[in-house]
C-alpha positions as CSV (number, residue, x, y, z in Angstrom):
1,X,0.0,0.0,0.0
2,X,1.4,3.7,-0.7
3,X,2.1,5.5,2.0
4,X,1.8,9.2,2.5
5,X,3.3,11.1,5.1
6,X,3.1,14.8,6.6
7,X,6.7,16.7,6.0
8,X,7.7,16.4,9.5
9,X,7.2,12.5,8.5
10,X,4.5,11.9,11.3
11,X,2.8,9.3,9.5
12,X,-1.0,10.4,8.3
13,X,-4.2,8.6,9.6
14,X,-5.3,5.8,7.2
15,X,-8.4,7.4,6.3
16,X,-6.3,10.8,5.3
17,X,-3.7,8.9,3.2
18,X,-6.4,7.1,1.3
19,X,-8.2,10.4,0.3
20,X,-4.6,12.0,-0.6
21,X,-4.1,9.3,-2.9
22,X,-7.8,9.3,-4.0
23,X,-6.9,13.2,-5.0
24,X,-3.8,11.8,-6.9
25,X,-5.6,9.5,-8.8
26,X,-8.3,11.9,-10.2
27,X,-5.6,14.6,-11.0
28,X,-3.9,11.9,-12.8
29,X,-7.3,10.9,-14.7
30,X,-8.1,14.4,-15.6
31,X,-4.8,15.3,-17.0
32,X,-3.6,17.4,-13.9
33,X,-0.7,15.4,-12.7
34,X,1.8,13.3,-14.1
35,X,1.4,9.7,-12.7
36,X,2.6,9.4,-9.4
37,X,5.0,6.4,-7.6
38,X,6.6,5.7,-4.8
39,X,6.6,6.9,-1.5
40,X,4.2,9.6,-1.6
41,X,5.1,12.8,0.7
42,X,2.7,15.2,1.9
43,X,4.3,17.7,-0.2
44,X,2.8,15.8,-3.2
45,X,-0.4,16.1,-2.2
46,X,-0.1,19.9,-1.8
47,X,1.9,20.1,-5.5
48,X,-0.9,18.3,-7.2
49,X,-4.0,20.7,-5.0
50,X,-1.9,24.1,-6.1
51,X,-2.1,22.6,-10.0
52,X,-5.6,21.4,-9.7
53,X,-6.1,25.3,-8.4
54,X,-4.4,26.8,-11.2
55,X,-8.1,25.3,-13.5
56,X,-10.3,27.2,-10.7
57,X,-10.7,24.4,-9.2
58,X,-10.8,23.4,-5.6
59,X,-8.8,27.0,-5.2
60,X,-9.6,27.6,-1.1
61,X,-9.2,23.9,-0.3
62,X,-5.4,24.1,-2.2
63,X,-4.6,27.1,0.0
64,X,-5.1,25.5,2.8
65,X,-3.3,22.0,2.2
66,X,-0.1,24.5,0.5
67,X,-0.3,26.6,3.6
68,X,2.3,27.0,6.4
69,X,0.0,27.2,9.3
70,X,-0.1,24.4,11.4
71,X,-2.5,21.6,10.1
72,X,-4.6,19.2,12.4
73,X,-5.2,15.2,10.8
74,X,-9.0,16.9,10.8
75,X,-8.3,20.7,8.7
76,X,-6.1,18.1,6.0
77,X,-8.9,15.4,5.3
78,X,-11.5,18.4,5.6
79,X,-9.9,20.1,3.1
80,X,-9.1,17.1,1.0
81,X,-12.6,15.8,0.9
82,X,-13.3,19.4,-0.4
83,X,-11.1,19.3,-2.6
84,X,-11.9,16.0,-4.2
85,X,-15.7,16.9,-4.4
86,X,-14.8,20.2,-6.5
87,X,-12.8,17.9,-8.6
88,X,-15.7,15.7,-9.4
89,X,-17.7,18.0,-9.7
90,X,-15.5,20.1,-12.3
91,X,-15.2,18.5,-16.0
92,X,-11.9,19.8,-17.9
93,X,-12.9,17.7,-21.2
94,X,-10.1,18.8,-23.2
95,X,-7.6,17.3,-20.8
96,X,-9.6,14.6,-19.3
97,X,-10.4,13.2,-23.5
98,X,-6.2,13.8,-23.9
99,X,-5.2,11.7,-20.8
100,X,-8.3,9.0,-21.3
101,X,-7.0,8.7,-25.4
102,X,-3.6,8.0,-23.7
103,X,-4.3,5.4,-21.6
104,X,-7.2,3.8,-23.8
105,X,-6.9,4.5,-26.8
106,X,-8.7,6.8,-29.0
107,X,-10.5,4.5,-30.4
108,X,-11.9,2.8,-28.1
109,X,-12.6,6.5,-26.1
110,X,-14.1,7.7,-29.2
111,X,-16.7,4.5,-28.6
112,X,-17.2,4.9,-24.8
113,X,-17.8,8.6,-25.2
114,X,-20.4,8.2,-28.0
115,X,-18.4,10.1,-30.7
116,X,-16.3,9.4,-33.9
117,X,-12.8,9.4,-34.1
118,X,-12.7,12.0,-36.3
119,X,-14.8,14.1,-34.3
120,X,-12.2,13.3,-31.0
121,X,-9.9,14.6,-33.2
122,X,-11.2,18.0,-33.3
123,X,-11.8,17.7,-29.9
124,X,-8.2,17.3,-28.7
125,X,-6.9,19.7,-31.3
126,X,-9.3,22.5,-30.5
127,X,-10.8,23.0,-34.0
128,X,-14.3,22.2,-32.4
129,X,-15.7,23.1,-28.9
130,X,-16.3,19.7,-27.1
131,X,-20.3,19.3,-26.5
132,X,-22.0,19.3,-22.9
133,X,-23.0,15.4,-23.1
134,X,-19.6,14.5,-24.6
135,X,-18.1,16.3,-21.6
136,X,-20.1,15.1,-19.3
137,X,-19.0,11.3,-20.5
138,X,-15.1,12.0,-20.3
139,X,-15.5,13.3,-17.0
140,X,-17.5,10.2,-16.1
141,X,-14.8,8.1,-17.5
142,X,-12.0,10.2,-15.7
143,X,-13.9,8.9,-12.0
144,X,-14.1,6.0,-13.3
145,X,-10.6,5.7,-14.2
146,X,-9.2,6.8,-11.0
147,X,-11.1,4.2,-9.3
148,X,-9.4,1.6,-11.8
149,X,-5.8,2.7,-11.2
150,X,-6.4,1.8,-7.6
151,X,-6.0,-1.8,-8.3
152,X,-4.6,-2.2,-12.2
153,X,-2.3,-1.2,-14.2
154,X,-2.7,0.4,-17.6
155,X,-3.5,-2.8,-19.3
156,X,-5.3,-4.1,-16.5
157,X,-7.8,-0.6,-17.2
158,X,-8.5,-1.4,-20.6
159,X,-9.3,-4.8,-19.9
160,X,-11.2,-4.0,-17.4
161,X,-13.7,-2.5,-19.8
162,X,-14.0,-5.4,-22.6
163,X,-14.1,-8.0,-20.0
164,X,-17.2,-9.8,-18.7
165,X,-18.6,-9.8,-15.2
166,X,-20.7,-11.5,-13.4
167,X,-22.0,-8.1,-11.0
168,X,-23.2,-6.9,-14.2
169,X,-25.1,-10.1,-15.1
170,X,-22.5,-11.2,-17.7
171,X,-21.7,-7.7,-19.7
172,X,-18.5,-6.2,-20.3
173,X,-18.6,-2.3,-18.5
174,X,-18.1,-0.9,-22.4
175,X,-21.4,-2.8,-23.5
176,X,-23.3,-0.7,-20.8
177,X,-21.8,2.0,-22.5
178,X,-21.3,3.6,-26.2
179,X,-24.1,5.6,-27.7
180,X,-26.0,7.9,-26.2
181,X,-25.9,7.1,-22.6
182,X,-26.4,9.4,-19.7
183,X,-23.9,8.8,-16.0
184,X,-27.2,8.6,-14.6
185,X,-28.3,5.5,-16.2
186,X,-28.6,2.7,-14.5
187,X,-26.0,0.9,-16.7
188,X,-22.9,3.6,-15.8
189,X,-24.6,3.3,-12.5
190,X,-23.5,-0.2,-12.0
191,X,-20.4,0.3,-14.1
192,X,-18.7,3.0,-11.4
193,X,-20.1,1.1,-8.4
194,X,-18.1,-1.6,-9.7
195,X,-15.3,0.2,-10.1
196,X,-15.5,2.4,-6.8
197,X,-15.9,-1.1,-5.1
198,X,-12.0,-1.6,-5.9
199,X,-10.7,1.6,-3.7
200,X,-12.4,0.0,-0.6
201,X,-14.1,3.4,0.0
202,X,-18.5,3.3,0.5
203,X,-20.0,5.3,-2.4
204,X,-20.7,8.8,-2.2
């Protein structure tokens, strides 16, 4: 298991570490952060919260995790949990469609998202804004993701998806998806409980 610690290397509550590395996951998933490895420091967490500022996002929760004021175990996973909700709660779809293409595939994202190849393209390169419901998807996807990369690799991900299982009566997560589908379906529904169900942590 990672292990995050605070600078003065007082090791972090269980519950604290796992929503610091929650926060690392999604800023990985929605092109925020590079992946991250190893021993993860405190000063890691606070890094990736000042760049997930920088997009307007989560901006009162990073100052206080970058702060020098002393911090209690309770003002870091407050302002963590913060932090993470704004995150989900904040689609960036040009990045998160650039870091999901990376990792899956265009594709394949292209067939998740409901959209052509073609029409990615544009997408990625800017040439055509990216609409709600397509952004809406990526996002999606990004949670998803994060959840994923709690137990798999980057292989293991995109395996994840083609593969059948038996909590969704047989399909594969990508036959629940495709087309015109909303996160609210009861399909994705089932798809990110599944997935969520890998981190250990009760749904939100």
């Amino acid at each position: 298991m990672t292990v995050i610690q605070m600078r003065s290397d007082r090791r972090m509550t269980p519950a604290v570490a796992r929503r610091g590395v929650e926060v690392l996951r999604l800023a990985e998933a929605m092109g925020l952060a590079r992946p991250a490895g190893g021993r993860l420091g405190y000063g890691q967490i606070a890094e990736v919260a000042d760049q997930v500022a920088e997009q307007g996002i989560g901006t009162a929760s990073a100052a206080t995790l970058t702060s020098d004021a002393p911090l209690s175990m309770t003002d870091i996973r407050r302002a963590l949990d913060s932090l993470l909700d704004a995150m989900k709660e904040s689609p960036l779809p040009r990045s998160e469609l650039r870091s999901l293409g990376d990792l899956l595939g265009r594709d394949r994202l292209a067939q998740l998202v409901g959209t052509s190849e073609p029409s990615l393209r544009r997408y990625l390169a800017g040439s055509r804004s990216v609409p709600d419901e397509i952004a809406q998807r990526a996002h999606w996807l990004a949670i998803v993701v994060s959840y994923l990369r709690g137990g798999y690799n980057a292989l293991g991900v995109r395996r994840w998806f083609e593969r059948p299982r038996t909590q969704l009566d047989g399909s594969a997560p990508q036959q629940l998806l495709g087309g015109d589908w909303d996160p609210d379906d009861p399909g994705p529904r089932r798809v990110q409980a599944l997935a969520r169900s890998l981190t250990g942590s009760p749904a939100t």
